[in-house]
PDB file with one MODEL, atoms N, CA, C and O in Angstrom:
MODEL        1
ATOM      1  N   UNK A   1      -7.293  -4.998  -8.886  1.00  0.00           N
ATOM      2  CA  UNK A   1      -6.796  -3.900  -9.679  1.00  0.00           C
ATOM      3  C   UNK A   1      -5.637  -4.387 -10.538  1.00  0.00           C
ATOM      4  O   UNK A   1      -5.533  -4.323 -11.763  1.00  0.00           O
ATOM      5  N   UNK A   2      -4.745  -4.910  -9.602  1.00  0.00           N
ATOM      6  CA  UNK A   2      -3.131  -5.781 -10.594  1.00  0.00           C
ATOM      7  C   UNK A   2      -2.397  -4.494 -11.182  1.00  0.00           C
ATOM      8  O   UNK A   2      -2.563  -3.328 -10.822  1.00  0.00           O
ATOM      9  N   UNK A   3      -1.504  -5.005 -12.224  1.00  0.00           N
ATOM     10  CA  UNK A   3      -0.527  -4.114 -12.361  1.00  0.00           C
ATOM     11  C   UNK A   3      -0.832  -3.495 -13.525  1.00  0.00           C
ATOM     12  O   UNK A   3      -1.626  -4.019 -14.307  1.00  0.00           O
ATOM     13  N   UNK A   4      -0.142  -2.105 -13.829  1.00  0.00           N
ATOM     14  CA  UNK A   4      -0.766  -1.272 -15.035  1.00  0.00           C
ATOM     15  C   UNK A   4      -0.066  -2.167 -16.325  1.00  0.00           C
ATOM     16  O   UNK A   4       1.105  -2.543 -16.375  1.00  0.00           O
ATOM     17  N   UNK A   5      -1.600  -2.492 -17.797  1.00  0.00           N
ATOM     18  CA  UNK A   5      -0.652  -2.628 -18.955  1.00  0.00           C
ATOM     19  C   UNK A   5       0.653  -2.450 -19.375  1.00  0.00           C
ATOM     20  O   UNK A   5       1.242  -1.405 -19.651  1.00  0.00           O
ATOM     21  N   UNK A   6       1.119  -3.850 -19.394  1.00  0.00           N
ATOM     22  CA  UNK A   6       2.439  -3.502 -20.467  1.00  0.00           C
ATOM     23  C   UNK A   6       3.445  -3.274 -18.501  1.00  0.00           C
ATOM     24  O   UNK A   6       4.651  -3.034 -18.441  1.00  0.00           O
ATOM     25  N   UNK A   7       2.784  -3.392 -17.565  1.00  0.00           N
ATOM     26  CA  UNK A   7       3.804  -3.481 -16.737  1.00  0.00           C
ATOM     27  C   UNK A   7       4.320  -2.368 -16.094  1.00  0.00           C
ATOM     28  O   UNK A   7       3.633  -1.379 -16.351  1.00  0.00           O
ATOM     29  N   UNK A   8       5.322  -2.114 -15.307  1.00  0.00           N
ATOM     30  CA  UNK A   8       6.033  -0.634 -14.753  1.00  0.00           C
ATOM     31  C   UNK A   8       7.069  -0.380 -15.659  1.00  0.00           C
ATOM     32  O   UNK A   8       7.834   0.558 -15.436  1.00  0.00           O
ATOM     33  N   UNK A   9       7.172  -0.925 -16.427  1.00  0.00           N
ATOM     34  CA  UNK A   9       8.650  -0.455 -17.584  1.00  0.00           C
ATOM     35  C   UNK A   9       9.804  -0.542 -17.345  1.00  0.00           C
ATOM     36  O   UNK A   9      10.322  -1.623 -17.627  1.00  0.00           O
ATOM     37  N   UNK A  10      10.476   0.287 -16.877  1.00  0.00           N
ATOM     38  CA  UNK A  10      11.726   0.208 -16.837  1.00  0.00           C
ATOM     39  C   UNK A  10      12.203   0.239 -15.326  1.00  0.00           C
ATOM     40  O   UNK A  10      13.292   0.683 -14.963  1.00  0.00           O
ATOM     41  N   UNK A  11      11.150  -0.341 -14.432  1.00  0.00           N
ATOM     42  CA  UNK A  11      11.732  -0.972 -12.993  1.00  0.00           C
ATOM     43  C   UNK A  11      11.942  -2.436 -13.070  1.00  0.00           C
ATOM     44  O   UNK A  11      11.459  -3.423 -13.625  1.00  0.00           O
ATOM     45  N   UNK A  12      12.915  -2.103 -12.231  1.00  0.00           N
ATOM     46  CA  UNK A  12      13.573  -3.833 -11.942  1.00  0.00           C
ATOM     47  C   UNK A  12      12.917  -4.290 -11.351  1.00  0.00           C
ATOM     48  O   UNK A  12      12.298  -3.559 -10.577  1.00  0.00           O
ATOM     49  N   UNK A  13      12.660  -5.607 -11.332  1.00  0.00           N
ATOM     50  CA  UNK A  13      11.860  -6.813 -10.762  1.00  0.00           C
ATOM     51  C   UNK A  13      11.875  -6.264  -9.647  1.00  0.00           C
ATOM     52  O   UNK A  13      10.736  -6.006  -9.259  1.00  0.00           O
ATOM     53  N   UNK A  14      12.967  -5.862  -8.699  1.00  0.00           N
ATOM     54  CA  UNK A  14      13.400  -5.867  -7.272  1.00  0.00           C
ATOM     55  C   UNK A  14      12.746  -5.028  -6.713  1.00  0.00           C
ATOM     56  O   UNK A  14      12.545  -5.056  -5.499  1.00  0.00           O
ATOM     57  N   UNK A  15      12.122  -3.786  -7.792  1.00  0.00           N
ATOM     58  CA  UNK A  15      11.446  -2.216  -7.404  1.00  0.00           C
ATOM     59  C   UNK A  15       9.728  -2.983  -7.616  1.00  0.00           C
ATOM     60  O   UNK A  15       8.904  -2.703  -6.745  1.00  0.00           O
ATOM     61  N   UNK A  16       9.390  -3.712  -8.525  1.00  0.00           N
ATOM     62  CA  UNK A  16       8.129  -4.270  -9.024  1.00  0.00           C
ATOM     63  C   UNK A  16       7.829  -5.118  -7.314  1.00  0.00           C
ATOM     64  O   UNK A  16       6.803  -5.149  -6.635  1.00  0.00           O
ATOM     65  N   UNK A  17       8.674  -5.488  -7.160  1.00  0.00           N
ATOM     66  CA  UNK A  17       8.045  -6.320  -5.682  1.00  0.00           C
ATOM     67  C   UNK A  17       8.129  -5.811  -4.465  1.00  0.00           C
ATOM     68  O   UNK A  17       7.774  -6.432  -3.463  1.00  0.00           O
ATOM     69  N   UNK A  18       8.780  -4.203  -4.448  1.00  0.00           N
ATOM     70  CA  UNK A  18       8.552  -3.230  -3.449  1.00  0.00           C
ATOM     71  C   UNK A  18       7.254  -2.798  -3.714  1.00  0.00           C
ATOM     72  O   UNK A  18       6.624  -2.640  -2.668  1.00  0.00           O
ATOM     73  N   UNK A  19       6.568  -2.527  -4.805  1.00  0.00           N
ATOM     74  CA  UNK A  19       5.762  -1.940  -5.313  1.00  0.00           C
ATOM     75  C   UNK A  19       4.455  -2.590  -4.837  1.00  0.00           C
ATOM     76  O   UNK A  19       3.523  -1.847  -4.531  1.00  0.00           O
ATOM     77  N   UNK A  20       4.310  -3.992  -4.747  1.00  0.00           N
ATOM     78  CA  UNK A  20       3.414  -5.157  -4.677  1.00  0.00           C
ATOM     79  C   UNK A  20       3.185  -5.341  -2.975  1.00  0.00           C
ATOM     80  O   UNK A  20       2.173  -5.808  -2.451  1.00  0.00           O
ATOM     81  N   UNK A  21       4.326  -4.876  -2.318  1.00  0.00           N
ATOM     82  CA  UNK A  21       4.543  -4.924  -1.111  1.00  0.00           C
ATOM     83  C   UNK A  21       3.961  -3.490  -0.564  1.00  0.00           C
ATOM     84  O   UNK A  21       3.408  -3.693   0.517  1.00  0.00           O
ATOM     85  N   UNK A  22       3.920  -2.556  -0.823  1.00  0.00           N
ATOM     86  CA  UNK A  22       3.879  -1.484  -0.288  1.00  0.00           C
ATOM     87  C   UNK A  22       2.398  -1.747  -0.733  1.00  0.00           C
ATOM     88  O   UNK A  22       1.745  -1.905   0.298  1.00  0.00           O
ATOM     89  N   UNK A  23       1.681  -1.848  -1.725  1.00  0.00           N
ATOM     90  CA  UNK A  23       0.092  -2.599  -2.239  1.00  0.00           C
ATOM     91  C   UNK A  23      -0.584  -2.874  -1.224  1.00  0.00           C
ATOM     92  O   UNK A  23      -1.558  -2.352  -0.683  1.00  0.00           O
ATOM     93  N   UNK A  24       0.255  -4.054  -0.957  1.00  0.00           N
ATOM     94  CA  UNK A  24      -0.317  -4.962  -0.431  1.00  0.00           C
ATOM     95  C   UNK A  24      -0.468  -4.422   1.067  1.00  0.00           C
ATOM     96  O   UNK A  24      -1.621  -4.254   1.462  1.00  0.00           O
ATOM     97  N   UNK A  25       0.376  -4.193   1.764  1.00  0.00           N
ATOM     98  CA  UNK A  25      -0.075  -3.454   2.909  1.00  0.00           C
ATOM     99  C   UNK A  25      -0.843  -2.607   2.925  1.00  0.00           C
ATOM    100  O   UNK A  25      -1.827  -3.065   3.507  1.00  0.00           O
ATOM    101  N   UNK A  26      -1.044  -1.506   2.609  1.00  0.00           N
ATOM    102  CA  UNK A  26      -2.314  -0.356   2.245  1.00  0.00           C
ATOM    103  C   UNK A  26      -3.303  -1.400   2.031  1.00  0.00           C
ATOM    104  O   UNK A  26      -4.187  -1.231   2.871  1.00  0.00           O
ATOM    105  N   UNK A  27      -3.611  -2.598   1.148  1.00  0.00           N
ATOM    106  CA  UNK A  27      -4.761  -3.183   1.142  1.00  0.00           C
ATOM    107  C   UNK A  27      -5.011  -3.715   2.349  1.00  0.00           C
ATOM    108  O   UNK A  27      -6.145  -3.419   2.726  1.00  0.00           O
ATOM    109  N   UNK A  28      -4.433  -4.359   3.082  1.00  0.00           N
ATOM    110  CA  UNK A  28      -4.015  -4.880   4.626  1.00  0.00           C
ATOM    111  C   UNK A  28      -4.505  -4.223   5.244  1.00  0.00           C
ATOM    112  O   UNK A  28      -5.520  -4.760   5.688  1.00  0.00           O
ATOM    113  N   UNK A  29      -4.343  -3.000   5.674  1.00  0.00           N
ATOM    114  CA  UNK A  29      -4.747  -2.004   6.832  1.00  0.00           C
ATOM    115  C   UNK A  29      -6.291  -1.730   5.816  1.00  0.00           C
ATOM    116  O   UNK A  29      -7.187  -2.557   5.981  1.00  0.00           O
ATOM    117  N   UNK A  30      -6.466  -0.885   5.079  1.00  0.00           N
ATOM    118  CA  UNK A  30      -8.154  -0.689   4.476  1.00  0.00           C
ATOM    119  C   UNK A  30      -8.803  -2.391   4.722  1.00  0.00           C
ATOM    120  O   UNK A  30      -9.700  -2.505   5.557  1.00  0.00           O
ATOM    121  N   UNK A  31      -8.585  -2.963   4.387  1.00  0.00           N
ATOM    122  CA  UNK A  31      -9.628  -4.764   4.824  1.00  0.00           C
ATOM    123  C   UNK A  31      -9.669  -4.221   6.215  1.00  0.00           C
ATOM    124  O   UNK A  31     -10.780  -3.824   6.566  1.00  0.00           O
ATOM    125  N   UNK A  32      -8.303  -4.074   7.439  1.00  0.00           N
ATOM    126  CA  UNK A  32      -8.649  -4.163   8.259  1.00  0.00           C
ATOM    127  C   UNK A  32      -9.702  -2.780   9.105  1.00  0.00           C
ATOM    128  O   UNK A  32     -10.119  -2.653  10.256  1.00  0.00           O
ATOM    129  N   UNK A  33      -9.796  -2.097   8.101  1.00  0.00           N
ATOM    130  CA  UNK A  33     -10.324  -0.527   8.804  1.00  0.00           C
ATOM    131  C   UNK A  33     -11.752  -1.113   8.510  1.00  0.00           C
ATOM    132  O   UNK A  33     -12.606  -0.532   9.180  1.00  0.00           O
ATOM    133  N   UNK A  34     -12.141  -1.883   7.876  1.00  0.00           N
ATOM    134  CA  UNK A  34     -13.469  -2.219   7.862  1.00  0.00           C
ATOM    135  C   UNK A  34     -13.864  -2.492   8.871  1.00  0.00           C
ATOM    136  O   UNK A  34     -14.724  -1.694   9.243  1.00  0.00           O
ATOM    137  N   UNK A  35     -13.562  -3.645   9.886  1.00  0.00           N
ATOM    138  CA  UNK A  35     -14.221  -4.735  10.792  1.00  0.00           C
ATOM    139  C   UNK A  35     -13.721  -3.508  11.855  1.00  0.00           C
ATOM    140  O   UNK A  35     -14.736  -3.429  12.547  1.00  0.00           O
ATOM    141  N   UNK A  36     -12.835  -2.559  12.378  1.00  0.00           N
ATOM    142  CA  UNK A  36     -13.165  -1.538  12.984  1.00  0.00           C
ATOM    143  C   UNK A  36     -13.877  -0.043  12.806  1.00  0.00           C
ATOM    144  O   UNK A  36     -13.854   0.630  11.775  1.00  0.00           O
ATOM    145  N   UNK A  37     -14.546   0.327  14.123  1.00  0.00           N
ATOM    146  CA  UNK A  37     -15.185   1.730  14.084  1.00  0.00           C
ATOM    147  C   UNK A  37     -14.389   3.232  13.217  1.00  0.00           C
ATOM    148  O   UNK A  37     -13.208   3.580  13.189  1.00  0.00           O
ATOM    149  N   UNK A  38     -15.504   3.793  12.650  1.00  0.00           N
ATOM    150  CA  UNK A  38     -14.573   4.612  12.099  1.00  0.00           C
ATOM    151  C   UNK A  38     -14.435   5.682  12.883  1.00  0.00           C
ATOM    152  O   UNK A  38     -15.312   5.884  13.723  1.00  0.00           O
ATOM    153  N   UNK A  39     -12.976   6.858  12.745  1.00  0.00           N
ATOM    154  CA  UNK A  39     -12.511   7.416  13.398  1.00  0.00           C
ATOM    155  C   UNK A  39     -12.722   8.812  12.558  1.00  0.00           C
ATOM    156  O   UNK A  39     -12.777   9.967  12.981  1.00  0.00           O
ATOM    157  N   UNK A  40     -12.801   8.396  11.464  1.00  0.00           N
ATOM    158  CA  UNK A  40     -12.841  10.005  10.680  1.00  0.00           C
ATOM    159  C   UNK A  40     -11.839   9.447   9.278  1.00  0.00           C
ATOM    160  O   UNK A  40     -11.372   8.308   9.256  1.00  0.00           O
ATOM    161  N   UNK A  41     -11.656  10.278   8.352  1.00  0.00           N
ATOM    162  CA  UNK A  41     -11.417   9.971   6.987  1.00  0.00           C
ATOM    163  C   UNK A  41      -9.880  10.666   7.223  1.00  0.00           C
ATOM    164  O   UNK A  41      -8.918  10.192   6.620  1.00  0.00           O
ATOM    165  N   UNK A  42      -9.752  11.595   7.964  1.00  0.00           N
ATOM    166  CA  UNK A  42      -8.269  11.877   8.286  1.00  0.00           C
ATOM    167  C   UNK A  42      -7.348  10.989   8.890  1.00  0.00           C
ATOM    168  O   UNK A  42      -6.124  10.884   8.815  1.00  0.00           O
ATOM    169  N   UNK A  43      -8.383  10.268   9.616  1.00  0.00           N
ATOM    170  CA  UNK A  43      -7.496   8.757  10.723  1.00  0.00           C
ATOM    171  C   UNK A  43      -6.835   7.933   9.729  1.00  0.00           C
ATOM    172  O   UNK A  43      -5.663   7.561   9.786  1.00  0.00           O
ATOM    173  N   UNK A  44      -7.985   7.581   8.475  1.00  0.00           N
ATOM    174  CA  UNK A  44      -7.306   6.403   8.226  1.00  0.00           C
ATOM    175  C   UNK A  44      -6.727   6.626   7.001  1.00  0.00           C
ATOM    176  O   UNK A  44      -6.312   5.616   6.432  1.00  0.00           O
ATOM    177  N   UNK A  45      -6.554   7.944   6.305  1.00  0.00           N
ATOM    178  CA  UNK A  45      -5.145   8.533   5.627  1.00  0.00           C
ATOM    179  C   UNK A  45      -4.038   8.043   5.833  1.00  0.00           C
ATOM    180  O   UNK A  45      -3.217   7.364   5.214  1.00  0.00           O
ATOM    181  N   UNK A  46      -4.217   8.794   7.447  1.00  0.00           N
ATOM    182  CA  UNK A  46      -2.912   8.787   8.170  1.00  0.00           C
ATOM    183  C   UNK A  46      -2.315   6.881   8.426  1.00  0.00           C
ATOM    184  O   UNK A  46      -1.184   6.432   8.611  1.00  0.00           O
ATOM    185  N   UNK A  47      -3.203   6.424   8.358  1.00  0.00           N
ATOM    186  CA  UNK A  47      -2.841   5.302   8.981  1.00  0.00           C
ATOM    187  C   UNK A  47      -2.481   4.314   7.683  1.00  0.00           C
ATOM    188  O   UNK A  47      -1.661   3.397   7.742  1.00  0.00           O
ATOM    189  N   UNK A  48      -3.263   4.683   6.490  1.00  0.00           N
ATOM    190  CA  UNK A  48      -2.501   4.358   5.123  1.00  0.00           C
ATOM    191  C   UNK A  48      -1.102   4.786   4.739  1.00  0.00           C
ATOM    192  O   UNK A  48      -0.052   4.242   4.398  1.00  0.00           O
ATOM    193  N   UNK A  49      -1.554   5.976   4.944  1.00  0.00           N
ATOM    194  CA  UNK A  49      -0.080   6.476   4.583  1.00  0.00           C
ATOM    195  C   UNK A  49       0.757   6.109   5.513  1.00  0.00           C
ATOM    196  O   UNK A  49       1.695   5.716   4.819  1.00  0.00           O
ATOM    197  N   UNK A  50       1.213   5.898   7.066  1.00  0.00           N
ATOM    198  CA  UNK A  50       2.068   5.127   7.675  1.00  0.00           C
ATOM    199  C   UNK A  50       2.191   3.934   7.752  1.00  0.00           C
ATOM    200  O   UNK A  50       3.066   3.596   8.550  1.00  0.00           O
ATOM    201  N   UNK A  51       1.421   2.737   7.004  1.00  0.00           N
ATOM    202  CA  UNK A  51       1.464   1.775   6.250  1.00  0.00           C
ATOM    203  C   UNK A  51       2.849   1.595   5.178  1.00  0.00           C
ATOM    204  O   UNK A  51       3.866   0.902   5.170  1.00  0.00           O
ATOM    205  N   UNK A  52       2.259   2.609   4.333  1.00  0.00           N
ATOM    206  CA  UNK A  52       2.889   2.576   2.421  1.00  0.00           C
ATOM    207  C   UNK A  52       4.455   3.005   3.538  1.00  0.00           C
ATOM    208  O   UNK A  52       5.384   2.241   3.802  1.00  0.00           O
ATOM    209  N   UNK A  53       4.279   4.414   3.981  1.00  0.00           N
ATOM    210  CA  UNK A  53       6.050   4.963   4.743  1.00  0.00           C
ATOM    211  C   UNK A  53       6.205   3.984   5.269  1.00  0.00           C
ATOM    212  O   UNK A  53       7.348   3.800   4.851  1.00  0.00           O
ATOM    213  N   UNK A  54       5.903   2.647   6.224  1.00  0.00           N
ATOM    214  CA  UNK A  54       6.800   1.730   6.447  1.00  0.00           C
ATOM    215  C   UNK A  54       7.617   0.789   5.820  1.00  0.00           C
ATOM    216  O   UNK A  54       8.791   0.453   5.982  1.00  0.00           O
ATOM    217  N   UNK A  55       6.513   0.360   4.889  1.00  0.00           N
ATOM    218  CA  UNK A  55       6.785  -0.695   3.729  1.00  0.00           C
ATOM    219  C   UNK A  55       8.252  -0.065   2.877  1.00  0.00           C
ATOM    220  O   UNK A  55       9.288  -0.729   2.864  1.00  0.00           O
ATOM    221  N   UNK A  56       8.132   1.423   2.128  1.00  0.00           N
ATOM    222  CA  UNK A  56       8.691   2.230   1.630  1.00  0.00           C
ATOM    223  C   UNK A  56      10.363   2.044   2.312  1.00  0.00           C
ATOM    224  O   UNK A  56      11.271   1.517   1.670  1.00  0.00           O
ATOM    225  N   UNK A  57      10.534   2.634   3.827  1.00  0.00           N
ATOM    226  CA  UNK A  57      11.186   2.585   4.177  1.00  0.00           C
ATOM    227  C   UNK A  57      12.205   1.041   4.387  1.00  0.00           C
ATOM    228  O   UNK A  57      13.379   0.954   4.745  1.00  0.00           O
ATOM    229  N   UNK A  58      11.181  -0.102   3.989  1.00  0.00           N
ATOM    230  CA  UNK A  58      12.301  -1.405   4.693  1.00  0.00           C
ATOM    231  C   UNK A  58      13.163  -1.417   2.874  1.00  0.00           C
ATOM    232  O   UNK A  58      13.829  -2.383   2.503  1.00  0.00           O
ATOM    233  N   UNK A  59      12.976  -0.365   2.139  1.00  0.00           N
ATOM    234  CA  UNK A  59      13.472  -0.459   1.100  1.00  0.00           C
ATOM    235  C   UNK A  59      14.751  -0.581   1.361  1.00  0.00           C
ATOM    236  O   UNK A  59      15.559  -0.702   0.441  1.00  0.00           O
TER     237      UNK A  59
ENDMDL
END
């Protein structure tokens, strides 16, 4: 996917690599929801979204 044209604009590098980080985990956990059983489409919301809120938070 990569980053939108022309970039995030007017974030600092420092916010651009929170951004890449918080990505990148959500991609992390979905790769890994593959090779496990699924639980339901609400499970692995939740489990994205407490992904991105961790990443978010080591801000």
């Amino acid at each position: 996917m990569g980053d939108p044209p022309g970039g995030y604009g007017a974030l600092s590098p420092h916010r651009e690599s929170h951004i890449h980080d918080v990505c990148a985990a959500v991609s992390d956990v979905r790769a890994e929801r593959r090779t496990r059983p699924l639980v339901g489409e609400a499970a692995a919301c939740v489990e994205l979204m407490a992904a991105a809120r961790c990443q978010v938070a080591a801000i």
